[in-house]
C-alpha positions in Angstrom: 52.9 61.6 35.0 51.4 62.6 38.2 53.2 62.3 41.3 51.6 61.6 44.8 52.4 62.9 48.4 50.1 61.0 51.0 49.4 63.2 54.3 48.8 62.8 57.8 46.3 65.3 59.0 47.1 65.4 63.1 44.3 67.5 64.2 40.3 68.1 62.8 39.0 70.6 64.2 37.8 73.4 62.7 41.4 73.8 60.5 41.8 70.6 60.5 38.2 69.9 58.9 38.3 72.8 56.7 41.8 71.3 55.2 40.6 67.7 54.9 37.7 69.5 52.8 39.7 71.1 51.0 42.2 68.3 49.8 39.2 66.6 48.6 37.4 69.4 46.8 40.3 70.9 44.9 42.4 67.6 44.3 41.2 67.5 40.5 42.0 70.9 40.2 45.3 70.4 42.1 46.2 67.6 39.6 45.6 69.4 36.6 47.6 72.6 37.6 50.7 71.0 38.7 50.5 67.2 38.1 50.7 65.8 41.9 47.7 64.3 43.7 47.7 65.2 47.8 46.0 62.0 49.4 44.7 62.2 52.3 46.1 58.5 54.0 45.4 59.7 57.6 43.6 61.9 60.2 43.7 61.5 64.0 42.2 63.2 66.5 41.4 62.3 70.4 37.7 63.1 69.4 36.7 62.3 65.6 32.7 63.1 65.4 33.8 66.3 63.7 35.5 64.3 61.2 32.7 61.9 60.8 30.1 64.6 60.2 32.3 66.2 57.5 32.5 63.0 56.0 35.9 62.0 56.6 36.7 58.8 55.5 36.0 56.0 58.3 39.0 53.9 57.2 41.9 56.9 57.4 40.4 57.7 61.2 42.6 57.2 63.7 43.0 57.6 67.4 46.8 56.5 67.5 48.7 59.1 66.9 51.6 56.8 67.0 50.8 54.3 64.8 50.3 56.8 62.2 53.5 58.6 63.1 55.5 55.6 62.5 53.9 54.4 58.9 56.3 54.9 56.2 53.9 55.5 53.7 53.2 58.9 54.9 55.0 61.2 53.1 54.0 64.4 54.9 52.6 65.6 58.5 50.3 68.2 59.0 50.4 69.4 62.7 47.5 71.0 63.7 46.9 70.3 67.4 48.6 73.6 68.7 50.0 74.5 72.2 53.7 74.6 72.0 54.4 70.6 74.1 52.7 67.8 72.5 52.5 69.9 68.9 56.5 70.4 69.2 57.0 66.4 69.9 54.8 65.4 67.1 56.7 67.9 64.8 60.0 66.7 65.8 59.1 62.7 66.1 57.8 62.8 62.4 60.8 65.1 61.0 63.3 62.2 62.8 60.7 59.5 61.0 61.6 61.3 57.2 58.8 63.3 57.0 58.0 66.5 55.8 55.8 68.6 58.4 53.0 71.5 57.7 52.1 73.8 59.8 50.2 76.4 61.5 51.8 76.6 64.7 52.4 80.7 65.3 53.5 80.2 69.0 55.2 76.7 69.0 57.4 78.7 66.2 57.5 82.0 68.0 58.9 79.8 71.1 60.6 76.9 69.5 61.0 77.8 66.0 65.1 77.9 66.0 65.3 74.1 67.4 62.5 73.1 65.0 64.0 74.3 61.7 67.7 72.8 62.7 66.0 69.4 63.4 64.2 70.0 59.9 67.6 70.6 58.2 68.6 68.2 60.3 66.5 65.6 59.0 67.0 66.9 55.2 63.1 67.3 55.4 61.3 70.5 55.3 58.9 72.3 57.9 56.6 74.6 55.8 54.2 77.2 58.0 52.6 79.7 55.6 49.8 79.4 57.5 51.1 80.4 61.1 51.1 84.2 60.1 47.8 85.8 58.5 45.3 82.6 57.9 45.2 82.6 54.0 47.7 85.6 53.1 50.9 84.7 51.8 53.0 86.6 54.1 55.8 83.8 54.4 56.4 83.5 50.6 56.2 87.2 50.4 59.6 87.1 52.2 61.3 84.3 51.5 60.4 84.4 47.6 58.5 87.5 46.4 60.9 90.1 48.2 63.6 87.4 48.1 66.2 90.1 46.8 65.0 92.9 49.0 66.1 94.6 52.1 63.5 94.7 54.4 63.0 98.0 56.4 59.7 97.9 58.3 56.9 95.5 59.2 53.6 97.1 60.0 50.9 94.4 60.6 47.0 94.0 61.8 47.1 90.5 62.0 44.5 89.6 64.7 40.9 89.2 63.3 39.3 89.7 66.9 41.4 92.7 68.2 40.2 94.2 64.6 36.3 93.7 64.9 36.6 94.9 68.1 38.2 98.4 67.3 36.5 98.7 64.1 32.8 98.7 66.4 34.2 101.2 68.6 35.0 103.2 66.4 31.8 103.2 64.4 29.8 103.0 67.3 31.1 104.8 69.7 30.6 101.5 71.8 32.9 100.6 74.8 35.8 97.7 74.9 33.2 95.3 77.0 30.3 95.9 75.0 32.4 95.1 71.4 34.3 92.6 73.1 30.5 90.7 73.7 29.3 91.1 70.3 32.5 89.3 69.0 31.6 86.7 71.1 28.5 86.1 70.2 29.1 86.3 66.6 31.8 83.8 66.7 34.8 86.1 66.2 36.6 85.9 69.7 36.7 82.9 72.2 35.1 82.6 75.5 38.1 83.2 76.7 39.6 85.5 74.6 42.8 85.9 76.9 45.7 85.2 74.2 44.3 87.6 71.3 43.0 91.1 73.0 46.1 90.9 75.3 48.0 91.1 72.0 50.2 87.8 72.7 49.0 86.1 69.7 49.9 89.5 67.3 53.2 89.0 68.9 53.5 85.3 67.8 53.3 85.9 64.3 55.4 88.9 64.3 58.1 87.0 65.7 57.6 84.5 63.1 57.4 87.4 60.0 60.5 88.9 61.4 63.0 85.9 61.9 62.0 85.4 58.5 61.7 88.6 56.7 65.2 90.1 58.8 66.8 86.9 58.8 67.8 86.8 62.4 67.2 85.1 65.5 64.1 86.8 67.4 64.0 86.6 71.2 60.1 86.5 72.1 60.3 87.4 75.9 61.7 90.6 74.7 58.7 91.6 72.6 56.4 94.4 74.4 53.2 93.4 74.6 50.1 95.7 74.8 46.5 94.1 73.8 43.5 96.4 73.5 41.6 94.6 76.6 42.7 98.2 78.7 42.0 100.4 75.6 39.4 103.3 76.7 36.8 104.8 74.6 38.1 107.9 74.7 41.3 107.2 73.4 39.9 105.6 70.4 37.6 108.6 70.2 40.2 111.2 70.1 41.9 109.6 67.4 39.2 109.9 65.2 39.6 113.5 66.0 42.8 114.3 65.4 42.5 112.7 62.1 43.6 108.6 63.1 42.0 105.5 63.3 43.4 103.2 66.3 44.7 100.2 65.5 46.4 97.0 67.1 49.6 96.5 65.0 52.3 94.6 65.3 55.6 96.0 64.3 59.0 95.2 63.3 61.4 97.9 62.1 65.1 98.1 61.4 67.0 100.4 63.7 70.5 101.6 63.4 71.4 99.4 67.1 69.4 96.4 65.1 66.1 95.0 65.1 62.9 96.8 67.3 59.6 95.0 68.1 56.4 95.5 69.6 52.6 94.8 69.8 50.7 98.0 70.7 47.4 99.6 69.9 48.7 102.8 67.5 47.6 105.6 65.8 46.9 105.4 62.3 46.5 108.1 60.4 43.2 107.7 58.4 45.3 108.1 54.8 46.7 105.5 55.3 45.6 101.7 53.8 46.2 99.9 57.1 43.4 102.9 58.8 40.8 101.3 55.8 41.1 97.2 56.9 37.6 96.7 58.8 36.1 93.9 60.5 37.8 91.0 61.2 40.7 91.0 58.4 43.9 91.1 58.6 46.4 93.2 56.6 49.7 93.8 56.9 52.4 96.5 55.5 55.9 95.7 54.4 58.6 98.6 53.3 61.5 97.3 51.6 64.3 98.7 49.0 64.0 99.1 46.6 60.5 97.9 45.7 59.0 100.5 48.7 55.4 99.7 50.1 53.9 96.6 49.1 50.7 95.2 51.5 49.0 92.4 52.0 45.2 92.1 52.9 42.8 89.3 53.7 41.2 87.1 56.1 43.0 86.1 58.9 42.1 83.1 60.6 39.0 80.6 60.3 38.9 77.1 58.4 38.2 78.5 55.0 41.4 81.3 55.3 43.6 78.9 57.2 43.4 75.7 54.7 44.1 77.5 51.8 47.4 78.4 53.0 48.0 74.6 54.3 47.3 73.1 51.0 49.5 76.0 49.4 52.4 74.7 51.6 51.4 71.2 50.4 51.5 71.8 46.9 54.9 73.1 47.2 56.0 70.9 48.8 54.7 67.7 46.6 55.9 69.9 43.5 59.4 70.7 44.8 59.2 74.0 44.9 59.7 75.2 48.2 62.8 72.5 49.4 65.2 74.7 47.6 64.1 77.7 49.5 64.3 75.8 52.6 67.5 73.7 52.7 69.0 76.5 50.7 68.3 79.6 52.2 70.7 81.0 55.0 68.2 83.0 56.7 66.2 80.9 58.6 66.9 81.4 62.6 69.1 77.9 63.0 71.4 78.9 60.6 71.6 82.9 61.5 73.2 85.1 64.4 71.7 87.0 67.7 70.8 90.3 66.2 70.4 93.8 69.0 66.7 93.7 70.0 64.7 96.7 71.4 67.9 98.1 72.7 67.3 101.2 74.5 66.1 104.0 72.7 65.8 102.1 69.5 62.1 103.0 69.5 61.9 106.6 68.1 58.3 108.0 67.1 55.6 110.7 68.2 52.8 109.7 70.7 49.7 111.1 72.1 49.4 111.2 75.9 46.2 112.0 77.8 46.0 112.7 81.7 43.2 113.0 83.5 44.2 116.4 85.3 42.4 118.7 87.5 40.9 121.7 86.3 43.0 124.3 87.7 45.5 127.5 86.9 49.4 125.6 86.4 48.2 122.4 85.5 49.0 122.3 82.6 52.2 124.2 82.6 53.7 121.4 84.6 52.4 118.7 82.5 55.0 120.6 79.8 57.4 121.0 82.0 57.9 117.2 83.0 58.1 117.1 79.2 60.7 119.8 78.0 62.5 118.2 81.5 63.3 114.9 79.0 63.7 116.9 75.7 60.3 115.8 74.4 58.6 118.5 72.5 55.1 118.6 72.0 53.5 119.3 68.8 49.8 120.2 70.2 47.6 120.5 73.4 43.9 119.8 73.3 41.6 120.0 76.3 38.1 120.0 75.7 35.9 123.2 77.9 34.9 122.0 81.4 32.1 123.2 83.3 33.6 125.0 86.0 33.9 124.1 89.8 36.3 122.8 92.2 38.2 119.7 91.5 36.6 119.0 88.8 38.6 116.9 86.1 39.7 116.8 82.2 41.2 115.2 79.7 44.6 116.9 78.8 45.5 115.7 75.2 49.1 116.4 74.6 50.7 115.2 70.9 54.5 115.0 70.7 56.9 115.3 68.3 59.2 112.6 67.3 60.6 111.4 71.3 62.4 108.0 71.9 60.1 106.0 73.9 62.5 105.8 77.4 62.8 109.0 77.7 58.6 109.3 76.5 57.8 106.8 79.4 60.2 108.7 81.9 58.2 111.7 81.3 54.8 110.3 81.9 55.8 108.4 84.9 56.6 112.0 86.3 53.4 112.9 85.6 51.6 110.0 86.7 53.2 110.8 89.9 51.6 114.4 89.9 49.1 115.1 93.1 46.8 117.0 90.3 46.9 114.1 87.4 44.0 111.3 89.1 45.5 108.1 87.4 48.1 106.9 84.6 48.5 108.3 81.1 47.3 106.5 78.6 50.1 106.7 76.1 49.7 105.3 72.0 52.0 105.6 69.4 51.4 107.2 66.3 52.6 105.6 63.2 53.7 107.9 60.7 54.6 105.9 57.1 58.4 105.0 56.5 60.3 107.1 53.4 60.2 104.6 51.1 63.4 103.5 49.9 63.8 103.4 46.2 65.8 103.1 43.0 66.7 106.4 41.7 67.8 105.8 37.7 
């Protein structure tokens, strides 16, 4: 017997093309592995020549997103239109229409996700995203299925392709922010306007998404910081190399003893670890859990190919009844879990490297301790590079702390910002050291 789930494919662009492909190159092989055929029944778009040229076809194109919306012979959506107004009415209209809803929607869920799932559960239907978070990893079933009995401890994740390429030339190159940001661009890995990723908003997205999921609590994205790499200076990233680090755009979640911490950075790495070797534009991300310790995930990102493997995934599961009991079952997901402490005051604990641009002169760098040991920050080393001498001229001061919580860090350095002698603001990164992992002792 083979059972068959007939989709709606809202959305063919490059996802959306890239999954239509897909369903119709690896439906024999779909049937034969788990005995259900995915049929493609529908795909709409405002604009379908993409769909056309892939070869879509012409009598499941549809401009009326309505009329396909209320068929009952769909089975399941797949919303791929993005933006977080018209994607979260499609999603809900189709859950209160009976059907099940796919995915890839990292800020719609970062934003919305807690009304979304409840009108899912709701509806007794299932809303399945593997693909929001990490193009074709499996970072969602990692949580709610392979780690299913763990506690999870710590999230550490590069999970924006662009922000990636873009440190990964730097630092091979020696080439500046503007220059690698251009050769992204013209090789197709960052947008025109690539606003949302080197900010670091989109890295914040999915680790909203990875941590309602993988802490079971409700995450509150406005209180996420947010640093992209677009004000990230040469120099830094130079230093880093070093002092032994590669730098790194991560997104982090961590459990704290006041709750649940967050933030999107760039960071120190330090070159030992696996996250310091992921190049290019993949994506990789680093889970610490008890009591199965460090397990990491690696792989491409984003892009058509990456992205529909992870749709179809969530398909499959879904035709083969695999993933409903997960879904209407499980008690972690945010509608059905409590406000958790977030990034309460001094929940962030860690060592950092500061750099001010200081002036050359006899006390300097005396006070630049001082305004330090004034917060109870110690510093673990000073590095300042030989300057050639004269009056007012400037340097780097590279100071490296020892473990500090980050209000009393940021107190410090807005001291020293304020010094007549320091020319502009600190740049301050956080260096990652790797968790204690957590295990089974027998």
């Amino acid at each position: 017997m083979v059972s068959t789930i007939r989709v709606a494919l809202i959305g063919c662009g490059t996802v959306g093309g890239a999954t239509a492909l897909h369903i119709s190159n690896n439906a024999p092989l779909i049937r034969d592995r788990y005995g259900v055929e995915i049929r493609l029944s529908a795909v709409v778009d405002k604009h379908l020549a993409h769909a056309r040229e892939i070869g879509v076809p012409e009598e499941i194109l549809s401009c009326d997103l309505d009329s396909v919306l209320s068929r009952d012979d769909i089975d399941v959506v797949v919303e791929l239109v993005g933006g977080i107004t018209v994607a979260r009415e499609i999603i809900l209209r189709a859950l209160r229409s009976g059907k099940h809803v796919v995915t890839a929607n990292k800020a719609l869920l970062a934003h919305h996700g807690e009304g979304l799932y409840e009108a899912a559960h709701e509806a007794q239907r299932v809303l399945a995203f593997e693909a929001s978070c990490g193009g074709g990893i499996p970072l969602i079933r990692a949580f709610y299925d392979g780690l299913a009995g763990n506690r999870v401890d710590a999230i550490y994740g590069i999970v924006n392709g662009t922000c990636n390429y873009i440190l990964t030339e730097m630092i091979r190159r020696s080439i500046s922010y503007d220059e690698a940001l251009g050769e992204a661009q013209a090789h197709g890995l960052a947008e025109a306007d690539p606003a949302l990723d080197v900010s670091g908003h989109d890295s914040a997205h999915k680790i909203a998404v990875l941590a309602a999921i993988a802490f079971g609590v409700r995450i509150a994205y406005e209180r996420i910081p947010v640093e992209g790499i677009d004000s990230l200076d040469l120099l830094d990233v130079s230093w880093a190399t070093r002092l032994g680090y590669v730098t790194k755009l991560l997104a982090i979640a961590e459990r704290t003893a006041a709750g649940i911490a967050l933030r999107v950075a760039p960071c120190f790495v330090h070159a030992d670890h696996p996250l310091a070797w992921v190049s290019g534009p993949f994506n990789a991300v680093s889970v610490y859990s008890y009591p199965t310790g460090h397990t990491m995930y690696y792989g491409r990102g984003a892009g058509g190919s990456a992205t529909s493997g992870a749709i179809v995934a969530d398909l499959v599961s879904v035709a083969t009844g695999a993933y409903e009991p997960y879904f209407s079952g499980g008690r972690f997901w945010p509608d059905r879990t409590g406000r958790v402490a977030q990034n309460t005051p001094g929940s962030i604990v860690g060592r950092y490297y500061v750099r001010a641009l200081a002036q050359d002169r006899p006390g300097v760098l005396a006070e630049i301790a001082n305004r330090f040991a004034a917060h109870g920050i110690s510093i673990a080393s000073v590095h300042q590079d030989e300057m050639p001498e004269g009056e007012g001229n400037l340097a780097p001061v590279i100071v490296v702390t020892h473990a500090a919580g980050e209000d009393d860090l940021r107190s410090a350095v807005a001291e020293i910002d304020a010094m007549p002698q320091v020319s502009s603001a600190c740049a301050v990164i956080a260096i990652i050291d790797e968790p204690v992992e957590q295990l089974i002792e027998c």
